[in-house]
C-alpha positions as CSV (number, residue, x, y, z in Angstrom):
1,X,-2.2,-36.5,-18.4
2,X,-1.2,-36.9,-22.0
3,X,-3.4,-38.1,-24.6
4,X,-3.0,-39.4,-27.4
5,X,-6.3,-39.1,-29.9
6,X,-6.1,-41.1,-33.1
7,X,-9.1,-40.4,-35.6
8,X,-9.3,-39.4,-39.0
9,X,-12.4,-37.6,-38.4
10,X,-12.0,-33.7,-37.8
11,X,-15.9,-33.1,-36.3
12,X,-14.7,-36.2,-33.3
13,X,-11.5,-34.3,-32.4
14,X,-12.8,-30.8,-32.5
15,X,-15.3,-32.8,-30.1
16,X,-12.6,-34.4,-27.6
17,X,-10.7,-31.1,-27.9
18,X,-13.8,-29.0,-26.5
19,X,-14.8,-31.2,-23.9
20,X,-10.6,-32.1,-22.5
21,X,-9.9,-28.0,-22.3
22,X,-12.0,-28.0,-19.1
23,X,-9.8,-31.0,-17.8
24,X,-6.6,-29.3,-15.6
25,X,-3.3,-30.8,-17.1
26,X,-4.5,-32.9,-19.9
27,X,-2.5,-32.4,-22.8
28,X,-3.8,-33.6,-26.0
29,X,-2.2,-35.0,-29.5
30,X,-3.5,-35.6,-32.3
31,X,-2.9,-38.2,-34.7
32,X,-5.0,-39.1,-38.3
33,X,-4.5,-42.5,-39.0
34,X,-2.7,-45.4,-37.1
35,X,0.5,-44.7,-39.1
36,X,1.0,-41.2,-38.1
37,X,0.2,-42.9,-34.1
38,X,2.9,-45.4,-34.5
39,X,5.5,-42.6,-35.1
40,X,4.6,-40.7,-32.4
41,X,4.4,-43.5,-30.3
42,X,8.2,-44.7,-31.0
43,X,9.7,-41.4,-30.3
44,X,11.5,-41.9,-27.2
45,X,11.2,-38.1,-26.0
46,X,6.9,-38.7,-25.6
47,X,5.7,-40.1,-23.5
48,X,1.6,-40.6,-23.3
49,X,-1.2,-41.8,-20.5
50,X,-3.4,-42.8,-22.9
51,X,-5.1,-43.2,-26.2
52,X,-8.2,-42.8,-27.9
53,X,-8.5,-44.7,-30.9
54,X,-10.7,-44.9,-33.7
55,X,-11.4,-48.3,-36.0
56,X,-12.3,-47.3,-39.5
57,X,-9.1,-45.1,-40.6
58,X,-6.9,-44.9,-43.7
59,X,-3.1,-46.0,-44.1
60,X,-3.2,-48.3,-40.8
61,X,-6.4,-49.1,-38.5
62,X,-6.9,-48.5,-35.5
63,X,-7.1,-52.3,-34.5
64,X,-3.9,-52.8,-36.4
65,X,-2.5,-50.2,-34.3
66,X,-3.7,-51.5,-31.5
67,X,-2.3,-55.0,-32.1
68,X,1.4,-53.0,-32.4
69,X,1.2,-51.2,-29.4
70,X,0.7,-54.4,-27.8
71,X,3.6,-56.0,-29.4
72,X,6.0,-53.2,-28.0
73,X,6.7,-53.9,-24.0
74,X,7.0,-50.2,-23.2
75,X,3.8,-49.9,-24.3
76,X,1.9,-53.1,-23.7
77,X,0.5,-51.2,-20.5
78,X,-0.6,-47.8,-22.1
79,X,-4.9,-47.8,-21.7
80,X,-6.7,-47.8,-24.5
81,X,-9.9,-46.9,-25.3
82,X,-11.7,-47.1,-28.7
83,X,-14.0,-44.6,-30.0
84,X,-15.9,-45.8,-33.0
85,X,-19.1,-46.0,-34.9
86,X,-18.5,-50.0,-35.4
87,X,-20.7,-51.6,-32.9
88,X,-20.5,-55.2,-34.4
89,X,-19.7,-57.9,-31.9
90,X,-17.0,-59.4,-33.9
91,X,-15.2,-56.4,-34.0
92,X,-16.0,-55.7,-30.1
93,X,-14.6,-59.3,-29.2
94,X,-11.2,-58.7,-31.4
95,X,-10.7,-55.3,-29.4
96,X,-11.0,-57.0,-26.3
97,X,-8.3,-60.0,-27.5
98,X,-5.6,-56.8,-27.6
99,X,-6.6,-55.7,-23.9
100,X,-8.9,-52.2,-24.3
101,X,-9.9,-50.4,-21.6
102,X,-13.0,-49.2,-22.9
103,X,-15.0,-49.5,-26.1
104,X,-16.8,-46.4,-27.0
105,X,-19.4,-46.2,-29.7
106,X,-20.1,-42.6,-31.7
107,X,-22.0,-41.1,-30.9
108,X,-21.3,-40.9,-27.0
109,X,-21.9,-38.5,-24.7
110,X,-19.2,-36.3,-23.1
111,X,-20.0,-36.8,-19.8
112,X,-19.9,-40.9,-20.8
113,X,-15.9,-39.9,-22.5
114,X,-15.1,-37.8,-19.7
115,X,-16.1,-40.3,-16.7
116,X,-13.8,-43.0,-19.2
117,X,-11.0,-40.3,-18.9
118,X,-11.3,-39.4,-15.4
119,X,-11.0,-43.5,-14.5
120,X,-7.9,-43.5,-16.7
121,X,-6.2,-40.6,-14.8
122,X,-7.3,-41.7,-11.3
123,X,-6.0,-45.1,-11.8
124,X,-2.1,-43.1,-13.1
125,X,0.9,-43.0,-10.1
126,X,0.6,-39.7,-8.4
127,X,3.5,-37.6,-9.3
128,X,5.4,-36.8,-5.9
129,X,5.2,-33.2,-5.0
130,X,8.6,-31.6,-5.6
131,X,11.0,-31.6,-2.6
132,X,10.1,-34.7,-1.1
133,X,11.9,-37.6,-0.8
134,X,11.3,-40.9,0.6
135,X,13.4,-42.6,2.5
136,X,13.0,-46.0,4.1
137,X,14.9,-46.9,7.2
C-alpha cells in the first residue's frame, strides 16, 4: 500500500513512520505542506492508496488540498484521512463536505491509526497472484 503522509510536523511523521515499518508492503511518502502533495500527486508515474493529511500547514492546507484532490477524477476516489489537532465542529463538518474517510485528532493512538490503515488496505482490489489469468467462458 502506498501512503501518502502530508504534515508539516516532523515529531507526527517520525510517529507514522515507526508505527507503518511493522506494516508488510506499506510504502510511505512524505510530503510538508499541501503544495509539495499536489505535485506528487499529478505525477503520472505514482500512484498512492491513500493519504494522511494534516489541517494547519503552510503554503496550501490541508483542506485546500483536499478540495483539489477532489476536483481531479483520477483522484476523486483516493481515501483520505485527516490527522489534526483541530477538533472544532465547523472544521469537522467542511472535511466531511470533501468526502474523508476518517478524521483523526492528535494526539491518537497508534493502535486507533493503525486499525484506520488496516480498514483502508482491506477495503483495496487484491492484486492477482502472478501467472493467473482469468478467463470467462
Amino acid at each position: 500500500m502506498n501512503i501518502l503522509v502530508v504534515d508539516d510536523d516532523d515529531g507526527c511523521c517520525q510517529l507514522l513512520r515507526d508505527l507503518l515499518t511493522q506494516e508488510p508492503d506499506c510504502t510511505l511518502v512524505f510530503a510538508s505542506n499541501g503544495a509539495e502533495a499536489w505535485w506528487l500527486l499529478s505525477d503520472p508515474e505514482r500512484h498512492f492508496d491513500l493519504g494522511i493529511v494534516d489541517i494547519k500547514m503552510p503554503v496550501v492546507d490541508g483542506i485546500s488540498l483536499l478540495k483539489r484532490i477532489r476536483e481531479i477524477p483520477k483522484l476523486r476516489e483516493l481515501p483520505i484521512i485527516l490527522c489534526t489537532g483541530i477538533n472544532e465542529r465547523q472544521t469537522v463538518q467542511e472535511a466531511v463536505q470533501y468526502v474523508v474517510l476518517h478524521y483523526i485528532v492528535k494526539p491518537y493512538s497508534g493502535k486507533a491509526m493503525l486499525d484506520k490503515i488496516r480498514q483502508v488496505a482491506q477495503s483495496l482490489p487484491q492484486p492477482r497472484p502472478a501467472g493467473m489469468n482469468l478467463m470467462m467462458t
